[in-house]
N, C-alpha and C positions, 0 to 999 in steps of 0.2 A: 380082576386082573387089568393091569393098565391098557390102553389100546397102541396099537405099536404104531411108529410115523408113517408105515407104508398103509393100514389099514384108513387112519385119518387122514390121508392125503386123497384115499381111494372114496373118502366121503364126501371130503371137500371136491373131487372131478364130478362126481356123482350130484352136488346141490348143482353146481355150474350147468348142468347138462339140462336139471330139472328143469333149472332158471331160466335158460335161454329157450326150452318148450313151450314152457306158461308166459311167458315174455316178463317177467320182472327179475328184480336187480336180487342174486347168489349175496347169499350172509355167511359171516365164519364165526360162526359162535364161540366163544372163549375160546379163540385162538391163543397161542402162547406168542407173548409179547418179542419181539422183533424176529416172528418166525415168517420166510421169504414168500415169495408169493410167485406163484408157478410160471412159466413162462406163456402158457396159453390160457391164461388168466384173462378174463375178458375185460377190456379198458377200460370199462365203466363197473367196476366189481367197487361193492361197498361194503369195508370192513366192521363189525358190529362187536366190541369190546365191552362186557360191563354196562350194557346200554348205551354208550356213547358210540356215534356212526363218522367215521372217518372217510370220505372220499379221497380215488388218488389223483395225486396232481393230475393237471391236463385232461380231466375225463370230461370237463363241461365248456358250454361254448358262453362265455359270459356274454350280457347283452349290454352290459355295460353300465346299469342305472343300479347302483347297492340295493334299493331296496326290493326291485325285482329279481335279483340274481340272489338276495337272501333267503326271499320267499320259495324260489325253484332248489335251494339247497347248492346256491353254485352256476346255476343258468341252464342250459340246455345243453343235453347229454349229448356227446359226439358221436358215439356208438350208440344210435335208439333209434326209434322211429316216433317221430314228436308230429303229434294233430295241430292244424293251425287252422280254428274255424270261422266263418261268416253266413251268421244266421240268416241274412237275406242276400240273394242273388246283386243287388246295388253295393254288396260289401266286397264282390268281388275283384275292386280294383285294389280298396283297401289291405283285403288279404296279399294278391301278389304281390304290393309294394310293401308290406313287411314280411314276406319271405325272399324280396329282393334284397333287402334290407340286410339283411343273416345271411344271403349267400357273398354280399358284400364284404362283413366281418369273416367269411370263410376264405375265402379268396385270399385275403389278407396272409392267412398261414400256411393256405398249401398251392403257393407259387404253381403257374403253368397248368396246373390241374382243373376242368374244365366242369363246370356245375349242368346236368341234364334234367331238363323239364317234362314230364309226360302227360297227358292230355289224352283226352276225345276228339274228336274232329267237332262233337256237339260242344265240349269246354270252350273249346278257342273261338267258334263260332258266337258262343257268347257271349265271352268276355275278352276276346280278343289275344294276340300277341304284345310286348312288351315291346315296344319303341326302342331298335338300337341305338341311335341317338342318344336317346334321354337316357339309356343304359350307362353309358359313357359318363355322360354328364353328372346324373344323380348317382347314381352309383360306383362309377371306377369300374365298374364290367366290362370289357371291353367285347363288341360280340363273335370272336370265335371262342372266349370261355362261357358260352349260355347257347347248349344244343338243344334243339327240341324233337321230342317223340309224336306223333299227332299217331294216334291208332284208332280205326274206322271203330272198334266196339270196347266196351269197358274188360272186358276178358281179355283182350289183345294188353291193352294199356297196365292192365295189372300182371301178367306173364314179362313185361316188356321192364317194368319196376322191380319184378323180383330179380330177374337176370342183371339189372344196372345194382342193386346193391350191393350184388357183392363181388362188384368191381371197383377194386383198391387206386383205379387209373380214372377216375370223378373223385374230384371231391364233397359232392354233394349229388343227392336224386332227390327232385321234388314232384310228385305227384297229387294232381289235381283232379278231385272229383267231384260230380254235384249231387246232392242231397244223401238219401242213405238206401244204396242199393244193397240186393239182396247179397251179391257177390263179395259184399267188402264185408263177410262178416269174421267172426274172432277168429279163425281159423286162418284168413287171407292176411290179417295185420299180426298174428303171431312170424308167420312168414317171412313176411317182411321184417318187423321186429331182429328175428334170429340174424337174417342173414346181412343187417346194420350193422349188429354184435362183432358178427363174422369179419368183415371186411371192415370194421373200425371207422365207420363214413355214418355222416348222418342221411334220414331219407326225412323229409317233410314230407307229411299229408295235408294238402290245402282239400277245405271243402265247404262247397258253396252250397248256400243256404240248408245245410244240414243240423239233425237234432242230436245231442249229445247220445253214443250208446254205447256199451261194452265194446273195448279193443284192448290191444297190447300196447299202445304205446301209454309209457309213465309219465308224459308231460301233455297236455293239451291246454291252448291258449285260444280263449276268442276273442276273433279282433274286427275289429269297427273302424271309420273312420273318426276324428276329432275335427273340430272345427277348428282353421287354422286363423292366429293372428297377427295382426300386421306385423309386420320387417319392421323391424330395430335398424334404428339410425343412431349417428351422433347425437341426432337434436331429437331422439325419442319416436313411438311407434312414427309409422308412414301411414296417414288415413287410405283408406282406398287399396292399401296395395294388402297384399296373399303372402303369410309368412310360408316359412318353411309344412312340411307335410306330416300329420298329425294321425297318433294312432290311439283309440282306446285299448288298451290289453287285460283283461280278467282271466283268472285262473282257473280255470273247469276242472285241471286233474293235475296233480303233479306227487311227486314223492314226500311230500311234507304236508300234503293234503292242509295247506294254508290257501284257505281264499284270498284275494286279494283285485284291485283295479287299478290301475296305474296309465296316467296318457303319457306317452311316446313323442318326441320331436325327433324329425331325421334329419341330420344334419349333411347334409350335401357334399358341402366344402371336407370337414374333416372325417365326414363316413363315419360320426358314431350315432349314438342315440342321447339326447338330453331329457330329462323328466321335467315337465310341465306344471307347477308349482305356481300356490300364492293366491290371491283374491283373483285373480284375470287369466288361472291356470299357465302363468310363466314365474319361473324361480323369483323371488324376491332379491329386489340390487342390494347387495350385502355393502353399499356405499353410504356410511352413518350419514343421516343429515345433519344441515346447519342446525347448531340450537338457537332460539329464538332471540331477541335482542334484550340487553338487559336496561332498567331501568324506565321501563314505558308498562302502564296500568293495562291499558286493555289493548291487544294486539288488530292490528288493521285489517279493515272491515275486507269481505272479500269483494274483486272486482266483479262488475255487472257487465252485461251487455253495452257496447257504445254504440248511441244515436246519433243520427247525424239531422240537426233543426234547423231552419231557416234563419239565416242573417235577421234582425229585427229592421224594422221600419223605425226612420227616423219620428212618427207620430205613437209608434207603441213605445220608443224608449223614450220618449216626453212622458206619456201616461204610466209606467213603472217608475220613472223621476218624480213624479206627483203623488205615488202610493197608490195606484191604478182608480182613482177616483175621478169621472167624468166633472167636465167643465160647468159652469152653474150656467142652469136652464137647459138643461140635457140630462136624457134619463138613459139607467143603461137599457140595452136591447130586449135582453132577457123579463126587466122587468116593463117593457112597453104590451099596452093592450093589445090581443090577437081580435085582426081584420075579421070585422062580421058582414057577410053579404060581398 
């Protein structure tokens, strides 16, 4: 007997429910082809036809480099809770400044909406707060949209994260923790997880010097700094000077379970990301060069170093005029006997 639409709709609320428990993304298994999709449907819901996976619009927060946003399937989920890590405690400047980075690209879409940061009092003492200033400047944040949580214990600080996600008035929660405490286990990142889902806002998890372990969220990136290189001029790198700010990014976990490493440039000025490419890890100039000259056998030699020699002596350019052969009854130096006694 056929199943009626109200029992299969009562399975489809039923996988959602599972899904958002276990913290991964609800499937609709041979659905019927343009049948609607409910209205508390969760915003990152992926529909699975046929084996082919269909994301819906606007569920993911692209990061802007094709080949990273192809490997995440799309980029990073807006409704999720996505890990962002740094293996050693020295990564943790790296880490904040690429999840400043992504609340900069958030910023961008939800106008007025103010991104909050939570912390330890042991976090910040560490690695410090984030430069209003340079907030401005590098990023476009202006600092009444970047509030911060400082809570004296990690139990505060995770109570304090679950209550900001699922409020729909942030546009973002990031929470930073170091290493891998007991507290934050799969139980405490389903939580969070769910209630991303709920309130449709992303929460990042930064964490410093941590080893990868079971959690709920579907995407996690480790990130590193890159070594940065010279500023671009008209007339080509600038010796001595500090490009723009550079990140490594690898894929520890995502829904496409594709490995992948990619460095990151942040681009200040225009607030996106550019991929770092080519022999010298920057894109190659897509500017054809000259072709060579035609009608000439073997192409010019390449320049050397230039020295700079003494003017000659009016008595050495006499002995170069002559074929440097000394005067008769004069021996050269070198072959004069060495003084004995």
């Amino acid at each position: 007997m056929a199943i009626s639409a109200v029992a299969r709709e009562t399975v489809f609320a039923l996988r959602r429910q599972i899904a958002k428990i276990e913290g991964t993304l609800p499937e609709r298994l041979q659905a019927p082809a343009g049948a609607p999709l409910d209205a508390d449907a969760s915003p990152d819901l992926t529909i699975v036809r046929r084996g082919l996976a269909a994301a819906l619009p606007d569920a993911f927060l692209p990061v802007g480099v094709d080949p990273l946003d192809a490997a995440l399937s799309g980029g990073l989920p807006k409704a999720a809770l996505s890990e962002i890590h740094g293996l050693e405690t020295r990564d943790a400047g790296a880490v904040a400044g690429f999840a400043l980075s992504l609340a900069s690209l958030i910023l961008k879409q939800a106008q007025g909406l103010p991104v909050l940061w939570i912390g330890t009092a042991e976090i910040f003492r560490e690695a410090g707060f984030p430069y209003a200033r340079g907030l401005q400047a590098s990023f476009g944040i202006e600092p009444e949209q970047l509030l911060f949580s400082e809570a004296p214990k990690l139990v505060d600080a995770l109570w304090v994260a679950e209550e900001a996600a699922r409020m729909t008035a942030l546009a973002a929660v990031i929470l930073e923790i170091r290493g891998n405490p007991q507290r934050l286990d799969l139980t405490a990142t389903r939580r969070l997880h769910a209630r991303a889902q709920s309130a449709g806002r992303p929460v990042f998890l930064l964490r410093q010097a941590a080893e990868p372990e079971p959690t709920a969220a579907p995407v996690r990136l480790i990130v590193s700094p890159a070594p940065a290189v010279p500023r671009e001029t008209v007339a080509g790198p600038l010796a001595g000077s500090i490009g723009r700010p550079a990140f490594t990014i690898s894929i520890g976990k995502s829904r496409t379970a594709l490995p992948g490493q990619f460095t990151l440039e942040w681009n200040p000025d225009e607030r996106v990301f550019d991929e770092r490419r080519g022999e010298e890890g920057r894109a190659k100039n897509p500017v054809p060069v000259v072709s060579l000259s035609g009608g000439r056998k073997d192409p010019a030699a390449a320049s050397g170093a230039v020295l700079a020699f003494p003017a000659p002596r009016s008595s050495d350019a006499i002995s170069s005029a002559t074929g440097d052969q000394p005067p008769p009854g004069q021996r050269a130096a070198h072959l004069s006997p060495r003084r004995a006694g």
